[in-house]
C-alpha positions in Angstrom: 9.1 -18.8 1.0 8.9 -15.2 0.6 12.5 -13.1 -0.2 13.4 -10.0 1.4 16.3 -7.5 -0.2 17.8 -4.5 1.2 17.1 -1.0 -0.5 20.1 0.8 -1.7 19.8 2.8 1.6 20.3 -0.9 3.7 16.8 -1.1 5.0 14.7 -4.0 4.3 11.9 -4.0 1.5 8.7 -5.8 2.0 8.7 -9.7 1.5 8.8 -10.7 -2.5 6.7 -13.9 -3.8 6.3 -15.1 -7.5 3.2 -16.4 -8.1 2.4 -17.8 -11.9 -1.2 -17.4 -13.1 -3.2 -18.8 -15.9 -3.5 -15.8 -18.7 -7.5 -15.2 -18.4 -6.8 -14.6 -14.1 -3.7 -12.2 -15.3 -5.9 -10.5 -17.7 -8.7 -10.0 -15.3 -6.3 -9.0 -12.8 -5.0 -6.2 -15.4 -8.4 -5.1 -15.7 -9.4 -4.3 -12.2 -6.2 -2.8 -11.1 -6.8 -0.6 -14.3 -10.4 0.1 -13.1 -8.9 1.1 -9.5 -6.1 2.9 -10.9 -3.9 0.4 -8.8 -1.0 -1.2 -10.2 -1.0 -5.1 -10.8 0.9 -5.6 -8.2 -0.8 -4.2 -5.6 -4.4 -5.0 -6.9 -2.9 -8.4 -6.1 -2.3 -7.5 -2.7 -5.4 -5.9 -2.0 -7.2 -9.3 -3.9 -5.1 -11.8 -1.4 -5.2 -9.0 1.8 -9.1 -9.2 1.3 -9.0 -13.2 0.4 -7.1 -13.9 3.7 -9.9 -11.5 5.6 -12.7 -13.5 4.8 -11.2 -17.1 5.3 -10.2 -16.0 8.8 -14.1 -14.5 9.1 -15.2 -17.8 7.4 -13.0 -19.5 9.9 -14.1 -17.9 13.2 -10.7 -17.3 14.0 -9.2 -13.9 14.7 -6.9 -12.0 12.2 -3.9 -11.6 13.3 -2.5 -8.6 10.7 -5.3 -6.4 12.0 -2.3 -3.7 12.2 -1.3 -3.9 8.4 -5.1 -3.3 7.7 -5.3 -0.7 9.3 -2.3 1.0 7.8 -3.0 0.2 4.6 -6.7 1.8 5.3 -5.3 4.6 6.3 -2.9 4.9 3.3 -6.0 4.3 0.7 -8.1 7.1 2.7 -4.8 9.3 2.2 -4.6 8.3 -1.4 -8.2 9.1 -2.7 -8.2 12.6 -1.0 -8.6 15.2 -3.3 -5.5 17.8 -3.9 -6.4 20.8 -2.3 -4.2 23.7 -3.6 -2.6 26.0 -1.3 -3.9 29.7 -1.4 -0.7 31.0 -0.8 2.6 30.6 -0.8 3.9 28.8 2.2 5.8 31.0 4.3 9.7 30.9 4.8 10.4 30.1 8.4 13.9 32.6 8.8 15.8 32.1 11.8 17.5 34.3 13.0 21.2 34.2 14.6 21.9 35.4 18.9 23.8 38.3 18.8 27.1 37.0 20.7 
């Protein structure tokens, strides 16, 4: 069963699991998350999030953490845009006090 801990701030961080692998798997693992730039960690993700994406396709049966796809999506098309540098400074907002 997956654990979940609190962050230092109280809310809850994302479900834990330990998962033991045979060395070649971790090594090959190692390599492609180095290829992607990913961490281990979340190359596994990605492996297992696509794994579970084509058994349910496989399956005929409907995916039911369409919404975490989509985030996560959305986070990778965030990721690999380019850094675009700002041609100015950004301008102070300044508020001003009401005269009383």
């Amino acid at each position: 069963m997956a654990t979940r801990q609190n962050s230092s701030n109280g809310k809850p961080k994302s479900p834990r699991i330990q998962v033991v692998l045979p060395e070649l798997i971790c090594e090959q693992l190692t390599a492609l998350a180095n290829n992607e730039s990913r961490t281990v960690s979340n190359m596994a993700k990605v492996l297992i999030q696509e794994g579970i994406q084509k058994y349910f396709e496989k399956e005929g049966k409907s995916l039911f953490i369409d919404n975490n796809l989509n985030t996560d999506k959305f986070r990778d098309k965030l990721e690999n845009q380019s850094v675009r540098r700002l041609k100015k400074p950004p301008q102070r907002i300044r508020y001003y006090k009401k005269p009383e």
